[in-house]
HTML snippet that shows the backbone in 3Dmol.js (N, CA, C, O; Angstrom):
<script src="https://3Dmol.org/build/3Dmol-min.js"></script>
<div id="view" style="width:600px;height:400px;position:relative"></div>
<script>
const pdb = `
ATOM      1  N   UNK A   1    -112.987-175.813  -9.814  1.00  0.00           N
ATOM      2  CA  UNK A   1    -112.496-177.006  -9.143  1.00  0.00           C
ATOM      3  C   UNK A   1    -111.388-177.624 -10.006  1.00  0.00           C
ATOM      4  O   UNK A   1    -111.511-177.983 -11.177  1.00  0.00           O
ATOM      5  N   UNK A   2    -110.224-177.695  -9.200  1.00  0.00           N
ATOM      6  CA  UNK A   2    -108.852-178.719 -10.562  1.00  0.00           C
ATOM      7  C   UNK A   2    -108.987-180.002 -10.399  1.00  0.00           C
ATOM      8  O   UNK A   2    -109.323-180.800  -9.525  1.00  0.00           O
ATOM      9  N   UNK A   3    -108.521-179.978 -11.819  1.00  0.00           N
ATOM     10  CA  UNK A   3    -109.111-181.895 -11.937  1.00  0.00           C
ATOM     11  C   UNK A   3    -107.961-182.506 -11.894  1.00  0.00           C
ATOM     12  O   UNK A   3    -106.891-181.924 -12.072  1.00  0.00           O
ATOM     13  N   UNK A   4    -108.080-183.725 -11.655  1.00  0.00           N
ATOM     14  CA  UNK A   4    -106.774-184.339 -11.011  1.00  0.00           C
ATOM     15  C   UNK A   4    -106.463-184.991 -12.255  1.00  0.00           C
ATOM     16  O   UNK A   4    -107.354-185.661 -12.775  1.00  0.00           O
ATOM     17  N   UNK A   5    -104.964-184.871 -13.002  1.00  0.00           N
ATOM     18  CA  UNK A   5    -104.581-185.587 -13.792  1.00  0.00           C
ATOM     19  C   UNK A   5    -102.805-186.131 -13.820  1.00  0.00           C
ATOM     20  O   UNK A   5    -101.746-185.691 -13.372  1.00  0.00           O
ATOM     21  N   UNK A   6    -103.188-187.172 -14.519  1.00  0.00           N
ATOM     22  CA  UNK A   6    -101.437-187.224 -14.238  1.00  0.00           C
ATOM     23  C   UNK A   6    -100.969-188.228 -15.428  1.00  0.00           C
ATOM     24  O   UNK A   6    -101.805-189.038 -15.829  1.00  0.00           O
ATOM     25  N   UNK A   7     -99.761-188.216 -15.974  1.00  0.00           N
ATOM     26  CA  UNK A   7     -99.222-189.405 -16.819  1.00  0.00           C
ATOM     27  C   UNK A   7     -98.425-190.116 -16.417  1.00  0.00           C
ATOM     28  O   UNK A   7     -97.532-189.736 -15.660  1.00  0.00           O
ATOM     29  N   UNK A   8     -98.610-191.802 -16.991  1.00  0.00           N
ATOM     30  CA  UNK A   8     -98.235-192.897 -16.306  1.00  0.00           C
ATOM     31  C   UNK A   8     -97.592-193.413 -17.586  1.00  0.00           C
ATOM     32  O   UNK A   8     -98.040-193.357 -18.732  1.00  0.00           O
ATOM     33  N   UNK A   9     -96.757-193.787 -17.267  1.00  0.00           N
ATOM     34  CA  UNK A   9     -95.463-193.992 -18.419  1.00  0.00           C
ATOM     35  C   UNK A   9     -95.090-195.769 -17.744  1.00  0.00           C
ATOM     36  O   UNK A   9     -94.597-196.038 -16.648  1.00  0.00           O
ATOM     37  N   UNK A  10     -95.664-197.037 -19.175  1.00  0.00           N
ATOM     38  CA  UNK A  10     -94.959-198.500 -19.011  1.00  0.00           C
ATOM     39  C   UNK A  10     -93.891-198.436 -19.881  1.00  0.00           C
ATOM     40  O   UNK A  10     -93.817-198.217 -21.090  1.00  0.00           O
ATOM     41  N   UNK A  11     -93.091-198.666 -19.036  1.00  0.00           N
ATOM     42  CA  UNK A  11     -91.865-199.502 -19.728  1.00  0.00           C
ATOM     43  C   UNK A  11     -91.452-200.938 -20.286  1.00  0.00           C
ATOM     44  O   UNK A  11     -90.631-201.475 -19.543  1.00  0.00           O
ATOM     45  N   UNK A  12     -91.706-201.490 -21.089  1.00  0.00           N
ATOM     46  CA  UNK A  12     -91.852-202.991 -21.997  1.00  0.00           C
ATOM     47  C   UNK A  12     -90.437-203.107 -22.709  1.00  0.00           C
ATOM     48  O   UNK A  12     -89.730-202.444 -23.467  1.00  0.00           O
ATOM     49  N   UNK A  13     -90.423-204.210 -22.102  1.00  0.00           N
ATOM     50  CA  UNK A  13     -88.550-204.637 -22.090  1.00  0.00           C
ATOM     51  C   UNK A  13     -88.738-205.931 -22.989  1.00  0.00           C
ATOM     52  O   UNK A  13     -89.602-206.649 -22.486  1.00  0.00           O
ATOM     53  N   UNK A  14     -88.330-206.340 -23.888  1.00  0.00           N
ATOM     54  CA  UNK A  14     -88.527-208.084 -24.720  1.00  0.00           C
ATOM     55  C   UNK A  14     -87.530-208.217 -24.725  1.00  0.00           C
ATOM     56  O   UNK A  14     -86.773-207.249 -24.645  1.00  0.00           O
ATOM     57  N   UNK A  15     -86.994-209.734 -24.842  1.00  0.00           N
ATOM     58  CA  UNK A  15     -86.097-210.600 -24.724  1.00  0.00           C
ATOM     59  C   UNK A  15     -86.280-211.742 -25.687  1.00  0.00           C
ATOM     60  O   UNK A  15     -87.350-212.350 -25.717  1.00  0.00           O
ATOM     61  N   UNK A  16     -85.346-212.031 -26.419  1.00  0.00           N
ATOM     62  CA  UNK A  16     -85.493-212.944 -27.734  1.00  0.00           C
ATOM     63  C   UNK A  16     -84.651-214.188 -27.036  1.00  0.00           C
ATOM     64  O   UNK A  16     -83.557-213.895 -26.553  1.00  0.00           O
ATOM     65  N   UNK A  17     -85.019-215.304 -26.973  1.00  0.00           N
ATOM     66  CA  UNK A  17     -83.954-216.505 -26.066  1.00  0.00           C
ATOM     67  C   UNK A  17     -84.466-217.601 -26.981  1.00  0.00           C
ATOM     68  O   UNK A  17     -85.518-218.133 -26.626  1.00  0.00           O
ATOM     69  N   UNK A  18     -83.786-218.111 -28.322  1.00  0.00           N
ATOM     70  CA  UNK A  18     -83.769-218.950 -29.542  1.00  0.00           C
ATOM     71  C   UNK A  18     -85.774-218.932 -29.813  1.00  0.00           C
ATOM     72  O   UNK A  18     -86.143-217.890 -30.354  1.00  0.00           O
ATOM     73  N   UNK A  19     -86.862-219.888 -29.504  1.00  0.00           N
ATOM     74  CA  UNK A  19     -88.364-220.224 -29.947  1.00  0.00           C
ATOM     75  C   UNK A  19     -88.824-219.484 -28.476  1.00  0.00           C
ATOM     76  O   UNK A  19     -89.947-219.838 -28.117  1.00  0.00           O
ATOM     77  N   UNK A  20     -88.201-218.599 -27.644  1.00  0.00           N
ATOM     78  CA  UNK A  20     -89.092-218.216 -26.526  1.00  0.00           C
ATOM     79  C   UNK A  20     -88.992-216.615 -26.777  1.00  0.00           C
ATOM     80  O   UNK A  20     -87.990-216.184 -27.348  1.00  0.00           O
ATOM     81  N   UNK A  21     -89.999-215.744 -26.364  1.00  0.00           N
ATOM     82  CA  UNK A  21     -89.894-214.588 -26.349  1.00  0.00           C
ATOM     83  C   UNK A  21     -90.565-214.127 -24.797  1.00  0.00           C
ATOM     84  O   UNK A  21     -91.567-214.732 -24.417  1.00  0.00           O
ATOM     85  N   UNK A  22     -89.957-213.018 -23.913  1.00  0.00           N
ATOM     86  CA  UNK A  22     -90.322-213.164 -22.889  1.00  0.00           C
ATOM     87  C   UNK A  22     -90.257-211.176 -22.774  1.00  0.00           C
ATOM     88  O   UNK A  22     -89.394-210.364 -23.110  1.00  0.00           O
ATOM     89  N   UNK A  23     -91.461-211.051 -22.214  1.00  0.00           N
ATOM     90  CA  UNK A  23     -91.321-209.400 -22.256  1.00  0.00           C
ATOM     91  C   UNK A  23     -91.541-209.387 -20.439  1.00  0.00           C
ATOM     92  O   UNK A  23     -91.700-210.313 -19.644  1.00  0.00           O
ATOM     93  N   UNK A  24     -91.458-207.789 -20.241  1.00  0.00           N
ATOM     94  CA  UNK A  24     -91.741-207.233 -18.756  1.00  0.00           C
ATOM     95  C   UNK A  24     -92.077-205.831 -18.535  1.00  0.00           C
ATOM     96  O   UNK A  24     -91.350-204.937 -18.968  1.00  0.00           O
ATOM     97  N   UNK A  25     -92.838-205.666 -18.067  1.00  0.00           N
ATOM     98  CA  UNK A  25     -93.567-204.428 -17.737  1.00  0.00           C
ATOM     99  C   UNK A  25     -93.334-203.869 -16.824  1.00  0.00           C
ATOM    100  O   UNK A  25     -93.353-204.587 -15.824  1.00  0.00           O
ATOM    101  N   UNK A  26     -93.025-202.512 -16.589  1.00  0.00           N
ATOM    102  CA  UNK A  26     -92.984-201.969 -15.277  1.00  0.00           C
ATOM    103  C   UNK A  26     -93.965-200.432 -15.703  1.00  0.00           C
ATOM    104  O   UNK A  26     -93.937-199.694 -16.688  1.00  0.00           O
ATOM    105  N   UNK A  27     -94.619-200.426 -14.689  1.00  0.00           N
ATOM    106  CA  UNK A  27     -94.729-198.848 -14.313  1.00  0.00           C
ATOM    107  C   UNK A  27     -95.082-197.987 -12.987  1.00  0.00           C
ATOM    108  O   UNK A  27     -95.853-198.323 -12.089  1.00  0.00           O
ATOM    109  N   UNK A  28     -94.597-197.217 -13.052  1.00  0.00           N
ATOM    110  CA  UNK A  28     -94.308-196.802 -11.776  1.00  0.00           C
ATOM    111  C   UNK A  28     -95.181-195.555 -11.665  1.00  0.00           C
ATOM    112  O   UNK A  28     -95.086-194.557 -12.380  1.00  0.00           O
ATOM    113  N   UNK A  29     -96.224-195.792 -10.462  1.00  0.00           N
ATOM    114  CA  UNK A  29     -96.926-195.253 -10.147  1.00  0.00           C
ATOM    115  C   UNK A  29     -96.863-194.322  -8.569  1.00  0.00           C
ATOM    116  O   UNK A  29     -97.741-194.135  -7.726  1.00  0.00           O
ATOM    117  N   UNK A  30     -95.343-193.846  -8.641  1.00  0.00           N
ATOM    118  CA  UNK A  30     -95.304-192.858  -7.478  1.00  0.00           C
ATOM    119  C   UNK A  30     -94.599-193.338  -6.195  1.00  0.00           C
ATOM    120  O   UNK A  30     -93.480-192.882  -5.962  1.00  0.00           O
ATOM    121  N   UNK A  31     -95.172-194.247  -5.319  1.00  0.00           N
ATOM    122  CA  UNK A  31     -94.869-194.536  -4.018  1.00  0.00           C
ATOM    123  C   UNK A  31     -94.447-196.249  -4.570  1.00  0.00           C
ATOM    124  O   UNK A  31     -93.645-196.760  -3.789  1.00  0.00           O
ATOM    125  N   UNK A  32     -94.843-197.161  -5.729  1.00  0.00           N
ATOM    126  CA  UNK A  32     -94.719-198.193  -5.868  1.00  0.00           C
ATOM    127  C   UNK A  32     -94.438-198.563  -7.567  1.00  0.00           C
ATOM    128  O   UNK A  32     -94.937-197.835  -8.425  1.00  0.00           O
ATOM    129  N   UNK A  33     -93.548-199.825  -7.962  1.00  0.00           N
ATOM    130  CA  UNK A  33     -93.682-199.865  -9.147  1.00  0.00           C
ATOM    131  C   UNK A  33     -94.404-201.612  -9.621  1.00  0.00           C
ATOM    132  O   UNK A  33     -93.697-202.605  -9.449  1.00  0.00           O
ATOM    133  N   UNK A  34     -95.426-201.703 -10.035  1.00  0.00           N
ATOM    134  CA  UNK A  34     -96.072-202.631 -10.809  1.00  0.00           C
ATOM    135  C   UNK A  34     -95.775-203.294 -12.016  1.00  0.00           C
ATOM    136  O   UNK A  34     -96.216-202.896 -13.095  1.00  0.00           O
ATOM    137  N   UNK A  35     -94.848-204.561 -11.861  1.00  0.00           N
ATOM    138  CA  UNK A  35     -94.827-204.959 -13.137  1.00  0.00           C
ATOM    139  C   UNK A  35     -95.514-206.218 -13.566  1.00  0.00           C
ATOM    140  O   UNK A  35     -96.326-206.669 -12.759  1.00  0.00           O
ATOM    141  N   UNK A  36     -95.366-206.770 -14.515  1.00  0.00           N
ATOM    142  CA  UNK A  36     -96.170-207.778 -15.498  1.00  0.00           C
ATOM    143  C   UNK A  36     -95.158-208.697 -16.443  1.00  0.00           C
ATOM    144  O   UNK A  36     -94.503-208.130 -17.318  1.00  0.00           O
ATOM    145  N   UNK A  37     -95.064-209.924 -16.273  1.00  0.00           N
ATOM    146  CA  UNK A  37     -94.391-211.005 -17.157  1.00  0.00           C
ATOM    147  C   UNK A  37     -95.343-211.370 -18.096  1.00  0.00           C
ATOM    148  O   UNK A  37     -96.541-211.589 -17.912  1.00  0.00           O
ATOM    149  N   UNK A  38     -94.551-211.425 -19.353  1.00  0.00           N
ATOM    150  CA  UNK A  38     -95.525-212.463 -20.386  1.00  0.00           C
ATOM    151  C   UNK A  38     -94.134-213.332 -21.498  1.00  0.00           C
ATOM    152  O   UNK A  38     -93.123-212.911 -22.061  1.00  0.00           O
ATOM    153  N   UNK A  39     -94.671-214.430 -21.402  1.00  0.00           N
ATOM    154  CA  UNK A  39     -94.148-214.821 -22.375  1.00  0.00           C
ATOM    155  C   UNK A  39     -94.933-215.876 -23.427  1.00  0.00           C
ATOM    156  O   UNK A  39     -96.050-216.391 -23.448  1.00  0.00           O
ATOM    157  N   UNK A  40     -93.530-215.924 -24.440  1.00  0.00           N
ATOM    158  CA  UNK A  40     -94.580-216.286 -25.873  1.00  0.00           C
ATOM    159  C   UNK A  40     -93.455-217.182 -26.364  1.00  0.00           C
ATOM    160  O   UNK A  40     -92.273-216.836 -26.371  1.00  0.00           O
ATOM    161  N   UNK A  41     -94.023-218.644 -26.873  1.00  0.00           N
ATOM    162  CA  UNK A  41     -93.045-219.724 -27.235  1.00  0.00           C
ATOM    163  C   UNK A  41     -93.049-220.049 -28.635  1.00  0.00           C
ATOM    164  O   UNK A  41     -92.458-221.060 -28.257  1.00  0.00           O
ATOM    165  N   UNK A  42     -93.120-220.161 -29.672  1.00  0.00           N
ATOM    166  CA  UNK A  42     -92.906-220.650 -30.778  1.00  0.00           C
ATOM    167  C   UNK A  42     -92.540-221.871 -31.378  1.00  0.00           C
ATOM    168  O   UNK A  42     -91.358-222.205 -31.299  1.00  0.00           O
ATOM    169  N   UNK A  43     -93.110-222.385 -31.792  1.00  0.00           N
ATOM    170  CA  UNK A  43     -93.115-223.879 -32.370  1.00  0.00           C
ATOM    171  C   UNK A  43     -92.267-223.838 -33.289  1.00  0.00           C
ATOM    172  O   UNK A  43     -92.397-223.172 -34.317  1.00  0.00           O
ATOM    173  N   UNK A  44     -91.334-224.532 -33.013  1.00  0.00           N
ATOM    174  CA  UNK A  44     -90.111-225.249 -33.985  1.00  0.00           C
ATOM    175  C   UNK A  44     -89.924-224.976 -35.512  1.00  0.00           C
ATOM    176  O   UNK A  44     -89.127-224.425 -36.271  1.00  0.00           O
ATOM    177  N   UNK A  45     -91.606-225.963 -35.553  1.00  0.00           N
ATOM    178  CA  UNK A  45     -91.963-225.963 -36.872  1.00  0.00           C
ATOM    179  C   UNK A  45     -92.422-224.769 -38.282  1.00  0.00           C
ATOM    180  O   UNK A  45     -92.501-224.706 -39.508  1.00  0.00           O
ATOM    181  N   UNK A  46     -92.668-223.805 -36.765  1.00  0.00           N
ATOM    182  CA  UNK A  46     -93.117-222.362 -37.509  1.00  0.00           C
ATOM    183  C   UNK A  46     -92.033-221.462 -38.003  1.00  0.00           C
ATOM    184  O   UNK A  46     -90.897-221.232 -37.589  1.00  0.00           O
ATOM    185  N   UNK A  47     -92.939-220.892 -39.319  1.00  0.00           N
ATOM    186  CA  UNK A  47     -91.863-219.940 -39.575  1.00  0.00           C
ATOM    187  C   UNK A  47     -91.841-218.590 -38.419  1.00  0.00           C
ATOM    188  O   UNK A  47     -92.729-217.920 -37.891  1.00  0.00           O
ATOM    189  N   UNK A  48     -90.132-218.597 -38.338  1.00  0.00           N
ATOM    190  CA  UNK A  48     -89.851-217.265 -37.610  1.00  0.00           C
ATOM    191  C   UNK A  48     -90.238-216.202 -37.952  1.00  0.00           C
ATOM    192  O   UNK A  48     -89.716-215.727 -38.960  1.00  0.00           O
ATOM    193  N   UNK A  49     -91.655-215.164 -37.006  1.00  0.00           N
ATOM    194  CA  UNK A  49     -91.782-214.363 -37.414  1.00  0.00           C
ATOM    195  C   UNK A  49     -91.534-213.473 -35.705  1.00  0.00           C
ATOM    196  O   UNK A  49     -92.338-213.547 -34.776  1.00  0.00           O
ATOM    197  N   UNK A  50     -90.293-212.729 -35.693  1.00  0.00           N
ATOM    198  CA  UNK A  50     -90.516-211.964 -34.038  1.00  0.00           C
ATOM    199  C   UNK A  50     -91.515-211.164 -33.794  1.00  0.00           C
ATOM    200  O   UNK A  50     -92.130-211.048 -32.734  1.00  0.00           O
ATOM    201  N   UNK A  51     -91.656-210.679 -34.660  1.00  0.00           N
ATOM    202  CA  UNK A  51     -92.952-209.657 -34.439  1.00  0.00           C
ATOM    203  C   UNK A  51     -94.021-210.059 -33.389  1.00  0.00           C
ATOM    204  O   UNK A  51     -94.356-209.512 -32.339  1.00  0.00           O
ATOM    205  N   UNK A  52     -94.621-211.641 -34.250  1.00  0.00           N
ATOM    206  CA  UNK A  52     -95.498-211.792 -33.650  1.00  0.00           C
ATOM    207  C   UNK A  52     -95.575-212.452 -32.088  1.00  0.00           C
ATOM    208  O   UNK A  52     -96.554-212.573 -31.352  1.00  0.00           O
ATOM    209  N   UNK A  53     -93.839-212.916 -31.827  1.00  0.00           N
ATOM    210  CA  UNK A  53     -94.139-213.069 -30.735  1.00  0.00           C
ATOM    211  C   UNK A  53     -93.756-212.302 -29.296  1.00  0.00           C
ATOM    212  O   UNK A  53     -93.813-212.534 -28.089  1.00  0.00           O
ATOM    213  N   UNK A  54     -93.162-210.819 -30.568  1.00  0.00           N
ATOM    214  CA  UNK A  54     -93.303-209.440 -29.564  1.00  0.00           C
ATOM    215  C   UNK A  54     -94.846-209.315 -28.839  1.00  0.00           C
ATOM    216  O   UNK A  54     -95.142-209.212 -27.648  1.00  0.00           O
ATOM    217  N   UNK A  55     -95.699-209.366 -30.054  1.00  0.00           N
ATOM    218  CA  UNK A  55     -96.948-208.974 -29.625  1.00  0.00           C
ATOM    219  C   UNK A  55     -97.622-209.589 -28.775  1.00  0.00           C
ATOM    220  O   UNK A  55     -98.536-209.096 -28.115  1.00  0.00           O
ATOM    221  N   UNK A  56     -97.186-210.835 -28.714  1.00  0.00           N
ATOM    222  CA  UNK A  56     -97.960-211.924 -27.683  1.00  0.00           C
ATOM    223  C   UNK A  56     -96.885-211.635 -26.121  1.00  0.00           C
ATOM    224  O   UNK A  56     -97.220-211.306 -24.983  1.00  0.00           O
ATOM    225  N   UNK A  57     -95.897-211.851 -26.557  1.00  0.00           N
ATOM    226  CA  UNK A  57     -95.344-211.755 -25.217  1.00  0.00           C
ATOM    227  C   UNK A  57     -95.938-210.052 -24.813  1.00  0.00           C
ATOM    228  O   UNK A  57     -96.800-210.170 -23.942  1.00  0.00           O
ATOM    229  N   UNK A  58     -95.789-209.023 -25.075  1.00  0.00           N
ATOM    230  CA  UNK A  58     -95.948-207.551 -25.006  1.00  0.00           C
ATOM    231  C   UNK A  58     -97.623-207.661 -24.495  1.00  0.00           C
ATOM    232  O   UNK A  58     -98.252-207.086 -23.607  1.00  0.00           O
ATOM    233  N   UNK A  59     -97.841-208.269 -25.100  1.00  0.00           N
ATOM    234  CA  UNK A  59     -99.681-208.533 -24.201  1.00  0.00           C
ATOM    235  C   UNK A  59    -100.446-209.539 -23.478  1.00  0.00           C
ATOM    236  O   UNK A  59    -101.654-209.775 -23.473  1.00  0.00           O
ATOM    237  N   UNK A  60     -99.345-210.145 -22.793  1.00  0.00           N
ATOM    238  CA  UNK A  60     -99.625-210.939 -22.428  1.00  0.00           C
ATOM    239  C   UNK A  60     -98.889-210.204 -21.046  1.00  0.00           C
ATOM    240  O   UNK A  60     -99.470-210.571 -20.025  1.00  0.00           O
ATOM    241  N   UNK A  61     -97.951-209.422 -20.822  1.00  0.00           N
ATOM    242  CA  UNK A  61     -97.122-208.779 -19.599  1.00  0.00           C
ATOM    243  C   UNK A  61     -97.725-207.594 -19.319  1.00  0.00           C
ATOM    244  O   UNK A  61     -97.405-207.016 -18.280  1.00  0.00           O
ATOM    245  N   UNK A  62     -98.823-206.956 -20.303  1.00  0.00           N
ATOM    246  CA  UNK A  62     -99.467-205.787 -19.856  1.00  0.00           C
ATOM    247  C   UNK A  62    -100.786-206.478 -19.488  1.00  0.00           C
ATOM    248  O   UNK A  62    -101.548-205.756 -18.845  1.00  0.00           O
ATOM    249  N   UNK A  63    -101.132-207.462 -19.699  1.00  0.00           N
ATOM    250  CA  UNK A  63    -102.318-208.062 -19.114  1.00  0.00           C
ATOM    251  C   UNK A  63    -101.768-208.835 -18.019  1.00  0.00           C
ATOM    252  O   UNK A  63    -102.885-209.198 -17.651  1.00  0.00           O
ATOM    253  N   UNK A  64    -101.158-209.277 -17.359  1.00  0.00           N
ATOM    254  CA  UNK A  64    -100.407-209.431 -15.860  1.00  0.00           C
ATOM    255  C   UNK A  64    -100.534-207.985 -15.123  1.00  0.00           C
ATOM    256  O   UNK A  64    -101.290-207.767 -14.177  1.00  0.00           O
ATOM    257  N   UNK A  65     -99.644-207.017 -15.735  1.00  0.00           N
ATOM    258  CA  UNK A  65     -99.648-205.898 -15.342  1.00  0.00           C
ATOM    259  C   UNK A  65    -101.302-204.626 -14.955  1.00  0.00           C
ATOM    260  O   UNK A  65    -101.312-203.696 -14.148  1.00  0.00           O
ATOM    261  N   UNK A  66    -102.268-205.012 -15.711  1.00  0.00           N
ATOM    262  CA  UNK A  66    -103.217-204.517 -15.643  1.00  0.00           C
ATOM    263  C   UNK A  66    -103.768-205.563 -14.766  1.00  0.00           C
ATOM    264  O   UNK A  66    -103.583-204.971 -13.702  1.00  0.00           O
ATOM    265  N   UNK A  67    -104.463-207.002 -14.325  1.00  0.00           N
ATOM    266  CA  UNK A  67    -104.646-207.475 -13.219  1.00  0.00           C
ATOM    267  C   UNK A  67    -104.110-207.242 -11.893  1.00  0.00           C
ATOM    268  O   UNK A  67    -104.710-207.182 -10.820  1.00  0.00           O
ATOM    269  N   UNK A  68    -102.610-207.093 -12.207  1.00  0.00           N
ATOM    270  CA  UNK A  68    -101.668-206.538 -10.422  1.00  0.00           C
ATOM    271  C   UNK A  68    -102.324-205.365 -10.230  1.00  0.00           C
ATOM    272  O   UNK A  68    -102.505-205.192  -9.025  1.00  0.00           O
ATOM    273  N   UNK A  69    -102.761-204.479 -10.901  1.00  0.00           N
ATOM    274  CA  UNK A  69    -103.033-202.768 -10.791  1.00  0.00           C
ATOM    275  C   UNK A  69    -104.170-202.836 -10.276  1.00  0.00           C
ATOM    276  O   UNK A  69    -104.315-202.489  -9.104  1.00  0.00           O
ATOM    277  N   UNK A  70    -105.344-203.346 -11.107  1.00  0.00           N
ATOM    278  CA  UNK A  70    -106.583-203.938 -10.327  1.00  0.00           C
ATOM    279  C   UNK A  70    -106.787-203.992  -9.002  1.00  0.00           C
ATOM    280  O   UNK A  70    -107.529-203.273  -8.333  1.00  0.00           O
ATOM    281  N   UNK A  71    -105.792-205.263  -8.493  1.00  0.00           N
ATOM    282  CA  UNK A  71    -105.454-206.479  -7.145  1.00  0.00           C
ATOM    283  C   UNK A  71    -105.313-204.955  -6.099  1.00  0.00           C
ATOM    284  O   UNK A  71    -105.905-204.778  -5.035  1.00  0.00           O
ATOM    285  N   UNK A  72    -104.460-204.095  -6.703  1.00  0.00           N
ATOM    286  CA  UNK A  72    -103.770-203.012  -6.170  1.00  0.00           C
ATOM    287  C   UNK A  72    -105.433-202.571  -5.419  1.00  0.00           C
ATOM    288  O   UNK A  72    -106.040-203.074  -4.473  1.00  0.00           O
ATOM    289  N   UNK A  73    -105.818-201.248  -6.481  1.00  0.00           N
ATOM    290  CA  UNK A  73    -107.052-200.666  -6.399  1.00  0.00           C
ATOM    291  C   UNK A  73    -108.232-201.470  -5.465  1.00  0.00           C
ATOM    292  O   UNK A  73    -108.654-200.824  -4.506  1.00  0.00           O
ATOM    293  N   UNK A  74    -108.758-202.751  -5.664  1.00  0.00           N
ATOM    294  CA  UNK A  74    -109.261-203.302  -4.910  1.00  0.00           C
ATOM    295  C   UNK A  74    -108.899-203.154  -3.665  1.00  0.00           C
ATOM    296  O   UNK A  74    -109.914-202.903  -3.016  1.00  0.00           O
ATOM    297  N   UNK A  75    -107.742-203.185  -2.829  1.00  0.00           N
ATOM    298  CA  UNK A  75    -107.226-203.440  -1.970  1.00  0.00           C
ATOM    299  C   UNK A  75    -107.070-201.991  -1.319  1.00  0.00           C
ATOM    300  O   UNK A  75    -106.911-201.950  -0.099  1.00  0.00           O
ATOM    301  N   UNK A  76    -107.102-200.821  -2.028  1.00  0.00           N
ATOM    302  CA  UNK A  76    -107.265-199.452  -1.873  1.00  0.00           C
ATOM    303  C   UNK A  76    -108.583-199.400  -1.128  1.00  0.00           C
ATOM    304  O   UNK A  76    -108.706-199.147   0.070  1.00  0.00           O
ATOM    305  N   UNK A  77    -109.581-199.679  -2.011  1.00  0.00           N
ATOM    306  CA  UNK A  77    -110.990-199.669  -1.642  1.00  0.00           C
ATOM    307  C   UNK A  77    -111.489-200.112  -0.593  1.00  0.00           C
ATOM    308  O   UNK A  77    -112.362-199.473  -0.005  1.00  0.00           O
ATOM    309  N   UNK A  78    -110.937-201.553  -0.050  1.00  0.00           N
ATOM    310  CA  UNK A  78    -111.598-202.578   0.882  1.00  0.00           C
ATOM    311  C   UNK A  78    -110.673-201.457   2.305  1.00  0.00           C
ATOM    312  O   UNK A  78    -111.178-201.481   3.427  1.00  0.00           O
ATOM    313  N   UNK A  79    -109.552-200.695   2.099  1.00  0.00           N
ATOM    314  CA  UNK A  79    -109.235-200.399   2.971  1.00  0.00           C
ATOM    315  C   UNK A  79    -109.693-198.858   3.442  1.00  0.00           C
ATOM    316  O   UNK A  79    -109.185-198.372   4.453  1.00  0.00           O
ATOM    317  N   UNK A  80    -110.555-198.210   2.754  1.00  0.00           N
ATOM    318  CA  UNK A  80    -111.164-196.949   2.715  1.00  0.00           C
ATOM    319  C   UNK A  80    -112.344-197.434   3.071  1.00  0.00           C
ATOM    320  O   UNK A  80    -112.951-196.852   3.970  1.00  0.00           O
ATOM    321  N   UNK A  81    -112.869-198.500   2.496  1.00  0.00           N
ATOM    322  CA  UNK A  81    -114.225-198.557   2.772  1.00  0.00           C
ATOM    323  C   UNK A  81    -114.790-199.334   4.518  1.00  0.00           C
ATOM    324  O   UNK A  81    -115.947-199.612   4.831  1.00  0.00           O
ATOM    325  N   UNK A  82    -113.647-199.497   5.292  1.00  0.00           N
ATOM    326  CA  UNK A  82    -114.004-200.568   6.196  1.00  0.00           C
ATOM    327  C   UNK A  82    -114.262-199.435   7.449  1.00  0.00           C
ATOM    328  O   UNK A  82    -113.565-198.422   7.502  1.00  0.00           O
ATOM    329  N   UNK A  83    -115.039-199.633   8.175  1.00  0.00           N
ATOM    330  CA  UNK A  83    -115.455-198.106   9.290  1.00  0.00           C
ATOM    331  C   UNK A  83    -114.178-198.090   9.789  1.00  0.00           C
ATOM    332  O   UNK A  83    -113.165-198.733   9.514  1.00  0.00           O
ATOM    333  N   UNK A  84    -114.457-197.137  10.657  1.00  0.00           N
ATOM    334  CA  UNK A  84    -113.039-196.735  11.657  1.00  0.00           C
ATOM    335  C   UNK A  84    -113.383-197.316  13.117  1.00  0.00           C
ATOM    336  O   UNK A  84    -114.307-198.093  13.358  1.00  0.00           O
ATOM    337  N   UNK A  85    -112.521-196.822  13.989  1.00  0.00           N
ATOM    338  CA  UNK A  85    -112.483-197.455  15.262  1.00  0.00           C
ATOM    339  C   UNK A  85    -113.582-196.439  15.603  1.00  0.00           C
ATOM    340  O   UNK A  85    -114.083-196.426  16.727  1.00  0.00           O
TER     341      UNK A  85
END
`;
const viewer = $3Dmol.createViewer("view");
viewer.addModel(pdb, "pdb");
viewer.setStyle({}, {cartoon: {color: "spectrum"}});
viewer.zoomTo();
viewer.render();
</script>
């Protein structure tokens, strides 16, 4: 029996705009593409470190992105699972 496999490739885009950092997710899953916003703000007062607000923005747009995918799948299900005529 072949097992069904496949690779799914996100693309994570960041954007540096002065104390805001703002990333975006896409991945494209065939017939549709799913993406995810996150962003990450930085206090004035803090020292500049981008890194960290790669990481926050960067997971904060794949956790958008993994809820839409979800929303997706759910919505797969409720429509397989409902009888026929």
């Amino acid at each position: 029996m072949p097992r069904h496999t496949q690779d799914w490739e996100v693309g994570l885009h960041l954007f540096e705009d002065g104390t805001t950092t703002k990333a975006h997710a896409v991945l494209d899953i065939g017939n549709t593409a799913v993406t995810g916003q996150g962003t990450a703000r930085r206090n004035p007062h803090d020292r500049d470190i981008p890194e960290i607000g790669d990481e926050l923005a960067a997971g904060r747009a794949m956790n958008d992105l993994a809820h839409k995918l979800l929303s997706i799948a759910r919505t797969d299900i409720e429509g397989i699972s409902r009888p026929g005529p």
